[in-house]
DRENPA-309252 format. One line per 10 residues: number of its first residue (from 0); their letters; for each residue y, x, z of N, C-alpha, C. Coordinates in pm, 1 decimal. Atoms other than C-alpha are relative to their C-alpha. Example, Ala and Ser with C-alpha at 12.3 -4.5 7.8 and 13.67 -1.06 7.14 Angstrom:
BEGIN
0 = as = -119.0/89.0/0.0/-450.0/1230.0/780.0/120.0/90.0/0.0  -119.0/-82.0/-6.0/-106.0/1367.0/714.0/109.0/-77.0/73.0
This chain:
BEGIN
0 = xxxxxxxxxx = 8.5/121.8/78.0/5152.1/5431.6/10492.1/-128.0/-1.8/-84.7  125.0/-55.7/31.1/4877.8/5585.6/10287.6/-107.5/-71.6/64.3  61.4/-15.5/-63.0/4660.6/5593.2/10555.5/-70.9/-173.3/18.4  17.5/143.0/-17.6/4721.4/5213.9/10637.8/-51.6/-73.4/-83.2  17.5/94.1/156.3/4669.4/5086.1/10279.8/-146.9/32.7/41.4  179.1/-12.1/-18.8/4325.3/5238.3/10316.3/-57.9/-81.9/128.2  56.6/80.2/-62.7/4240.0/5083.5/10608.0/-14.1/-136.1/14.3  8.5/128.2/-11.2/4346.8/4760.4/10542.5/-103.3/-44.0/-107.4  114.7/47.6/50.7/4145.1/4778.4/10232.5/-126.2/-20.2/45.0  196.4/-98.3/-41.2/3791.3/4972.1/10375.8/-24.6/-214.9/87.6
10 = xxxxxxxxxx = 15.8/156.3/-71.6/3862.8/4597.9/10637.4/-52.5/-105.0/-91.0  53.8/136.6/91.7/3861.3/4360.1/10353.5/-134.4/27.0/-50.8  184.5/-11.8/50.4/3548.6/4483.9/10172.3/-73.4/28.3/104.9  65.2/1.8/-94.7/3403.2/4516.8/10497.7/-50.9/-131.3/3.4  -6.3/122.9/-58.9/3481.3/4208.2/10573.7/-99.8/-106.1/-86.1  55.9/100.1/109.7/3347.3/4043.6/10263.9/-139.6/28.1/-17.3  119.9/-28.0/7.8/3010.7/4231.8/10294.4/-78.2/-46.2/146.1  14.7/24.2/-97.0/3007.6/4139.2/10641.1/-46.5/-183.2/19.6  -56.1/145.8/-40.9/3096.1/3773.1/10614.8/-113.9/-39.9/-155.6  57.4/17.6/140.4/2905.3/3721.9/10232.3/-141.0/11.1/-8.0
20 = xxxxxxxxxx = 183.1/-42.0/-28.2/2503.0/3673.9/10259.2/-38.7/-13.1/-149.8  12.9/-18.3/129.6/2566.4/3622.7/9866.9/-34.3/121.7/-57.2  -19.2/-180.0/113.6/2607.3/4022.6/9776.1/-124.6/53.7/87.5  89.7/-33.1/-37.4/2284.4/4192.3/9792.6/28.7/129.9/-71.2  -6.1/-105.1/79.4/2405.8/4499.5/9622.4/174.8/54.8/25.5  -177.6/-41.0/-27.9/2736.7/4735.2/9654.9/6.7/-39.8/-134.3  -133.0/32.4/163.8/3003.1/4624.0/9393.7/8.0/136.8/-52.8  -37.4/-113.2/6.3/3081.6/4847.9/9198.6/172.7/-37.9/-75.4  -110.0/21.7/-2.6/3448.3/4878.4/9021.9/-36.1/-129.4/-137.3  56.8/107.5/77.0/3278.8/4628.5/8694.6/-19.4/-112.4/33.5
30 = xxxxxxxxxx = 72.7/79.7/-44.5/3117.1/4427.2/8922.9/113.9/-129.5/47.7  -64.0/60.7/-69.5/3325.2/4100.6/9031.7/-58.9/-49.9/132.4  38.9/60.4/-194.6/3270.5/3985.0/9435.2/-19.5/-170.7/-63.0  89.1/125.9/-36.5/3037.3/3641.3/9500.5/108.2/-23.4/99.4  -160.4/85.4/-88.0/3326.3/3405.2/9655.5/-131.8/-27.8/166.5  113.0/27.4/-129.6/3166.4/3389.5/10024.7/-20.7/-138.0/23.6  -26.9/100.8/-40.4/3108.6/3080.1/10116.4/48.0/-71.5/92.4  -69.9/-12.4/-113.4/3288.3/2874.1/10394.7/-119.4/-39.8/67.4  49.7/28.8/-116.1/3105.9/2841.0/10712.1/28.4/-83.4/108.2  -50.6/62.8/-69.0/3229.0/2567.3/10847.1/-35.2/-143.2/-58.1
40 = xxxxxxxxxx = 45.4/189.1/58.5/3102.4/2244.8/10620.0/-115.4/63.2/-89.1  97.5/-37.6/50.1/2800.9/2225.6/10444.9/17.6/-76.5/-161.5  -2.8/99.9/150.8/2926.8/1994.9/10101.2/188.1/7.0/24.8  -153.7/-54.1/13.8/3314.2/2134.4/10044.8/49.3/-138.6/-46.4  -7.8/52.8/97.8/3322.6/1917.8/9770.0/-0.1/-138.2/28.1  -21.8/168.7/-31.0/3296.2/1565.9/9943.7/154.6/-24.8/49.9  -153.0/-73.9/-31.5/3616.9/1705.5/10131.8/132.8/-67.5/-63.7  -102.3/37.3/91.6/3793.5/1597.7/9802.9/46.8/-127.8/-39.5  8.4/149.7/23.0/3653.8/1263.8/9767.0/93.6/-108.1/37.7  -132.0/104.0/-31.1/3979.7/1000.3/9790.3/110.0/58.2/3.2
50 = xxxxxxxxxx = -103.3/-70.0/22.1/4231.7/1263.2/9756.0/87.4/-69.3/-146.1  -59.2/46.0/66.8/4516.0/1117.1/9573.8/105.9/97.7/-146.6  -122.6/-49.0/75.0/4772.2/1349.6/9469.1/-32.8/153.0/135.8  4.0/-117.5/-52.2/4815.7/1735.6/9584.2/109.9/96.0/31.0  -51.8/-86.2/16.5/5048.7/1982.7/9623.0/12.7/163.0/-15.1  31.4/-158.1/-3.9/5052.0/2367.0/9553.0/90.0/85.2/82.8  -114.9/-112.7/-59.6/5196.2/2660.0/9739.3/-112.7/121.1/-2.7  90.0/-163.9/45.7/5143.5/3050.7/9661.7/70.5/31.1/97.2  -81.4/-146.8/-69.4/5207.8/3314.3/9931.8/64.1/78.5/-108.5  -53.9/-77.9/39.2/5460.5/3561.7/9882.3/-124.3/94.0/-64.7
60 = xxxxxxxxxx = 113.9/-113.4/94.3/5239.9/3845.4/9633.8/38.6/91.5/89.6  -19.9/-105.6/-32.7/5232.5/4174.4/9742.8/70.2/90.6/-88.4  -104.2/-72.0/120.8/5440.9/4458.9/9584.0/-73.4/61.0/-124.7  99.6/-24.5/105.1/5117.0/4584.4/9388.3/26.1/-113.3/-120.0  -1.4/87.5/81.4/5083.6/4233.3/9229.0/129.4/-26.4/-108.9  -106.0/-11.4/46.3/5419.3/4224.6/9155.8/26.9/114.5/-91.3  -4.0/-145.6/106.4/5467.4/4578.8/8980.2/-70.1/-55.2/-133.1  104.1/71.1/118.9/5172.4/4394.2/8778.4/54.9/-63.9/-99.6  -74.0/122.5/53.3/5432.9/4114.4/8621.6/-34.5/-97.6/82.3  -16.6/126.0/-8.0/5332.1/3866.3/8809.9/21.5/-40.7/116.3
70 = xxxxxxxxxx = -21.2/52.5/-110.7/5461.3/3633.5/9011.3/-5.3/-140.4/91.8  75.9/153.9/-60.7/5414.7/3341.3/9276.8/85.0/-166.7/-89.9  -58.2/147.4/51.6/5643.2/3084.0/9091.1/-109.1/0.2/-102.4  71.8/55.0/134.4/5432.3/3142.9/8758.7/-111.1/-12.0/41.0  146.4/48.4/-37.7/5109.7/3144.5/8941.3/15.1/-146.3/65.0  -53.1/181.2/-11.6/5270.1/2767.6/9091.3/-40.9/-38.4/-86.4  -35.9/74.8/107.9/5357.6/2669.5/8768.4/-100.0/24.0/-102.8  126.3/-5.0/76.6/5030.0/2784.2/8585.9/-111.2/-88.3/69.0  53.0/117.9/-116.0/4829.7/2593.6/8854.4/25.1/-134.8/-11.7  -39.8/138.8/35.0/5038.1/2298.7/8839.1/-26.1/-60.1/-156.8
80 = xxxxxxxxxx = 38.7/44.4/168.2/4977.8/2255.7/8453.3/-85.7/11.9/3.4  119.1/30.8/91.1/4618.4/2309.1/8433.8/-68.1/-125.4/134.1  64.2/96.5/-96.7/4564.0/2042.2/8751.4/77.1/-113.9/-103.6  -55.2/121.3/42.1/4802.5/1807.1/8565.6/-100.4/-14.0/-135.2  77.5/26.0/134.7/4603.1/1857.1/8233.2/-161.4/-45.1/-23.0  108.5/18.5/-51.9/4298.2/1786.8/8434.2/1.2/-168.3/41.9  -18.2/105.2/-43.7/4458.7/1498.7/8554.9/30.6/-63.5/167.4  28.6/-11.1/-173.1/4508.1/1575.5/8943.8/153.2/-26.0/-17.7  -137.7/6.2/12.1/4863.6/1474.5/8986.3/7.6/68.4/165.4  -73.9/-80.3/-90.6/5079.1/1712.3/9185.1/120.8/-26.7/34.3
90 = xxxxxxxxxx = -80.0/44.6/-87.5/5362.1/1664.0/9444.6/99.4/92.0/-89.8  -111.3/-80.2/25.7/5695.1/1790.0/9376.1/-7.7/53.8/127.4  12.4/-90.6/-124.1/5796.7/2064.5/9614.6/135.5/-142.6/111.1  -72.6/74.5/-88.9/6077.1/1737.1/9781.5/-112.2/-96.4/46.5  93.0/94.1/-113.9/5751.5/1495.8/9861.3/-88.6/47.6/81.0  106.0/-95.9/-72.7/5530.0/1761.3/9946.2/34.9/47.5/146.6  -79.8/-109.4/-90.6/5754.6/1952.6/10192.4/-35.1/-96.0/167.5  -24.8/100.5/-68.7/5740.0/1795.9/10557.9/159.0/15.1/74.1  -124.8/5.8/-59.3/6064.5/1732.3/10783.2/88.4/107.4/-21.4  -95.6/-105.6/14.1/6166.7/2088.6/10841.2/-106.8/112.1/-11.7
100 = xxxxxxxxxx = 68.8/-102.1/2.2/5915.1/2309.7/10706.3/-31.9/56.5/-163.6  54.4/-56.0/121.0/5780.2/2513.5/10368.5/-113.9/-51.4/-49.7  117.8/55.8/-55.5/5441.5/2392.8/10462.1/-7.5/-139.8/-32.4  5.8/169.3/36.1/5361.7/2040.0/10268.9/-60.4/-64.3/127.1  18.8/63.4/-63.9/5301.4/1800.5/10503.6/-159.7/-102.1/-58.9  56.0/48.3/90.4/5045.3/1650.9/10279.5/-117.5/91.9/-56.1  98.6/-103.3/41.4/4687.1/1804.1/10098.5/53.3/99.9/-84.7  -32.1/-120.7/80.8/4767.5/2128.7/9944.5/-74.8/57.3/-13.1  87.2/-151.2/38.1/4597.2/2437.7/9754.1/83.4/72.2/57.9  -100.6/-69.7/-90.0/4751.1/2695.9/9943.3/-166.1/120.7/-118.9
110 = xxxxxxxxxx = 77.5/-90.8/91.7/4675.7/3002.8/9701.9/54.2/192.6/91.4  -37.9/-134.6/-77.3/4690.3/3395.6/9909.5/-77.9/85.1/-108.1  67.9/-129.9/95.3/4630.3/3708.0/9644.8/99.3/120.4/74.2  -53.9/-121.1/-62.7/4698.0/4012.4/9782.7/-89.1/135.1/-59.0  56.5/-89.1/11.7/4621.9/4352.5/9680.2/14.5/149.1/87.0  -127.8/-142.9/-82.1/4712.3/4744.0/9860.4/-119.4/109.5/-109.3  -0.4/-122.5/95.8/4666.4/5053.3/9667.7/-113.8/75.1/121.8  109.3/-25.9/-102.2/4316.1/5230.8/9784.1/48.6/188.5/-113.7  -17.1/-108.7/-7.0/4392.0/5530.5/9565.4/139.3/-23.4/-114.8  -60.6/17.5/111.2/4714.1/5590.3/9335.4/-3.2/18.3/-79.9
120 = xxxxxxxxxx = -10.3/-29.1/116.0/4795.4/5541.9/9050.9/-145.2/-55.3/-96.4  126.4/-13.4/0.8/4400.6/5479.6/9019.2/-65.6/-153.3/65.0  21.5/126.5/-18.9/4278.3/5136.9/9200.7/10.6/-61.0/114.3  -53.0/50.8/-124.6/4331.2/4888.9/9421.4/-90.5/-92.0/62.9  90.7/76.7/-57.2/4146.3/4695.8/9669.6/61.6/-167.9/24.3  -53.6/133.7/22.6/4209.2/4275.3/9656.9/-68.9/-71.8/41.2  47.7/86.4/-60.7/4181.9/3990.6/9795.1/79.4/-154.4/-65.1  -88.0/157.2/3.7/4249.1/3596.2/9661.8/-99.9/-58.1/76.7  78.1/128.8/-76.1/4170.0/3304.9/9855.0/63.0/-126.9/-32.6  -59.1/105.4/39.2/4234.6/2996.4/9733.4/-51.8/-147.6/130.7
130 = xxxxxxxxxx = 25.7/42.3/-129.8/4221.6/2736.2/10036.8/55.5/-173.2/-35.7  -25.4/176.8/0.0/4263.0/2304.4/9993.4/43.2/-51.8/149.2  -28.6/31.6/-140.9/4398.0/2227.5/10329.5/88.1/-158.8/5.5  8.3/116.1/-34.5/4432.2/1857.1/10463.2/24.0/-29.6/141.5  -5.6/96.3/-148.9/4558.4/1599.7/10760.0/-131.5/-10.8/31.1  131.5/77.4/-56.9/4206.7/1562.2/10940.9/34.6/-54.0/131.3  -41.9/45.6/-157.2/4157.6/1383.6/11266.7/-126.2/76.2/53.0  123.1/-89.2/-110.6/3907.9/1541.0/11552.5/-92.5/-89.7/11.3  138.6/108.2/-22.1/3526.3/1350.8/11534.9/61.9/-13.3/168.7  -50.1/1.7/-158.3/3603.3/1426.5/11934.7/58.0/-137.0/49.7
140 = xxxxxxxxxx = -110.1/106.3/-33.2/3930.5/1231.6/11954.8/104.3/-29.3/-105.0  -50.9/102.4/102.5/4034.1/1037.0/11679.9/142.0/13.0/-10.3  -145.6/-9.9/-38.0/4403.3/1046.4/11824.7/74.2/102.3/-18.0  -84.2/-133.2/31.5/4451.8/1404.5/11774.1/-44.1/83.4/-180.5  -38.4/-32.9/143.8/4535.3/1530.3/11364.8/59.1/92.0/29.0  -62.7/-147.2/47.9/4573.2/1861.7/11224.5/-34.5/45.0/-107.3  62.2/-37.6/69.8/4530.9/2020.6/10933.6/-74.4/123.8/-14.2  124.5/-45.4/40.2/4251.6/2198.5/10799.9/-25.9/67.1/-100.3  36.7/-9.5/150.5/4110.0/2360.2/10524.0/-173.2/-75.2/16.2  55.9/72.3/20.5/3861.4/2167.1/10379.6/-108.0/59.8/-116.6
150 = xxxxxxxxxx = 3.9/-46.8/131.8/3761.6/2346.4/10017.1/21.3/173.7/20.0  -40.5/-137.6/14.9/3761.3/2709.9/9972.1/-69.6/68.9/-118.0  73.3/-102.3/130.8/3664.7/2970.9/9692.6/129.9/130.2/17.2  -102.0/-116.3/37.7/3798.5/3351.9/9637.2/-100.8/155.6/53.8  86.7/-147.9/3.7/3666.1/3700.6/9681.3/105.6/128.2/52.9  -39.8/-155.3/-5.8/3754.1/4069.2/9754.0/-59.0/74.0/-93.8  32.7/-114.3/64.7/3710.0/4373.8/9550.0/115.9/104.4/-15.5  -43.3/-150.7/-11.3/3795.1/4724.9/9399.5/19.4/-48.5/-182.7  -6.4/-5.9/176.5/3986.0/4696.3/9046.5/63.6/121.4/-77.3  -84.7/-99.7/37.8/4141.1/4992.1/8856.0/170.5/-70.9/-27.3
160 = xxxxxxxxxx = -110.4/31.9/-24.8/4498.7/4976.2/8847.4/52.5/-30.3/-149.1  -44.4/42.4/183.7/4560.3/4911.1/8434.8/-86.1/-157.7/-10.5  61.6/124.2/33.7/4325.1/4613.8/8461.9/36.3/-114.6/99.2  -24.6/103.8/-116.6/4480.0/4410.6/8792.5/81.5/-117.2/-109.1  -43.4/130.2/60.5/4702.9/4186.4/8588.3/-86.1/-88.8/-105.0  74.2/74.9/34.7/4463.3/4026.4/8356.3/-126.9/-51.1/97.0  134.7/71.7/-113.9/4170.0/4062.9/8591.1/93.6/-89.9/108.9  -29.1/81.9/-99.2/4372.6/3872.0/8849.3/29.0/-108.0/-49.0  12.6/62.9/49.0/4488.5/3621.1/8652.8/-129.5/-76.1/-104.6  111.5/59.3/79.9/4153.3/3519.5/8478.9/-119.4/-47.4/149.7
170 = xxxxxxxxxx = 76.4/-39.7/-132.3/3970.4/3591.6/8836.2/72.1/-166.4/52.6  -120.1/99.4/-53.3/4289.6/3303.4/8969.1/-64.3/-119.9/-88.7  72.6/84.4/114.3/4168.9/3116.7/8640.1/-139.7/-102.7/74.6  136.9/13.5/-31.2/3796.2/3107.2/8761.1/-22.9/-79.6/121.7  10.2/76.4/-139.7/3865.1/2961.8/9096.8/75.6/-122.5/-27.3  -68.7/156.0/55.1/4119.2/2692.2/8992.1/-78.3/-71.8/-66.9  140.4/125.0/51.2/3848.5/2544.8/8760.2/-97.7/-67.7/79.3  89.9/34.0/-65.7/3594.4/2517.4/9000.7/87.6/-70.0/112.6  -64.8/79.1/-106.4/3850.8/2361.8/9223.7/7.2/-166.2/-65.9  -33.2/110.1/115.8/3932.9/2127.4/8943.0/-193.2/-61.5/-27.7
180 = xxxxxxxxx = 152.8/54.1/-11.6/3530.7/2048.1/8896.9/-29.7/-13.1/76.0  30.3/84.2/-163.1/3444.3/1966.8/9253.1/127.1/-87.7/29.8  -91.4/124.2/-14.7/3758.0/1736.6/9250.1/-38.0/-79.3/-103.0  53.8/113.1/56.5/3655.6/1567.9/8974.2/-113.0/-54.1/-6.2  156.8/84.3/-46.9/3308.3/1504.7/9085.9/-23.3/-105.5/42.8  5.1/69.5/-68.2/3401.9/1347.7/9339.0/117.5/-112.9/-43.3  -156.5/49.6/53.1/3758.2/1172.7/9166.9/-52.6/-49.1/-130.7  -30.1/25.8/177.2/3655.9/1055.2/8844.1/65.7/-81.8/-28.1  -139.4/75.2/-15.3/3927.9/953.2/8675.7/-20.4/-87.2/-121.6
């Protein structure tokens, strides 16, 4: 199990040095990770433009995060209050939801934090991604809709294990704003 935790970490910071033309330097455990950017649109942020109303959903946490205090309802329900205080009105989880699924049917932040233990007791390697996903249709063929992500921000790194619950929550902080400022760029209300 050990063994695994490490590898799934050594992957993610791979991945993020791999995938990230932002980081010109190793992290170190101080250092916070440059959110990569997505590769797939060149202006995220127009993305948002006519978006009405939203809904949130957190992955299940991992058992690290958890040990931490915290958990996916209060990361919901911290989310949902600083979009409402922003002025982004948010779905209940009954309009959001579609027919027979978990999965809003409708634009959502779809929020993934995950951490695994790289050494114990000692620190852990992490990952949030915070992801805006949307009904689009295909330039192609007009006729065929799916959703998408549209918006993205979030990072990897290496945190000591006494500092994950604030650093994750302030880190969670840092990306929700900037979600909240490229929606209202384009949204002014």
């Amino acid at each position: 199990m050990k063994i695994i935790s490490l590898i799934m970490a050594t992957l993610m910071v791979l991945s993020y040095y791999t995938i990230s033309p932002a980081s010109d330097k190793v992290k170190g455990l101080k250092d916070k990770p440059e959110p990569s950017p997505p590769a797939f649109h060149t202006d995220q942020k127009e993305s948002l433009r006519g978006i009405k109303e939203i809904a949130v959903l957190v992955d299940p946490l991992s058992p690290e995060i958890q040990k931490a205090g915290i958990t996916a309802e209060k990361i919901k329900e911290e989310i949902e209050t600083r979009l409402g205080q922003a002025g982004i009105r948010v779905y209940t989880e009954n309009e959001a939801e579609g027919p027979s699924s978990k999965i809003p049917a409708r634009p959502y932040l779809y929020i993934n934090n995950h951490s695994y233990t790289l050494q114990k007791d000692l620190t852990y390697g992490y990952a949030l991604n915070i992801f805006f996903i949307q009904p689009v249709q295909l330039k192609r063929n007009p006729k065929i809709s799916c959703l998408a992500t549209t918006w993205y921000s979030g990072g990897v790194g290496i945190i000591r294990v006494h500092k994950l619950k604030n650093f994750n929550q302030s880190e969670l902080a840092e990306h929700i704003e900037k979600f909240i400022d490229d929606f209202l760029a384009v949204n002014r209300r």
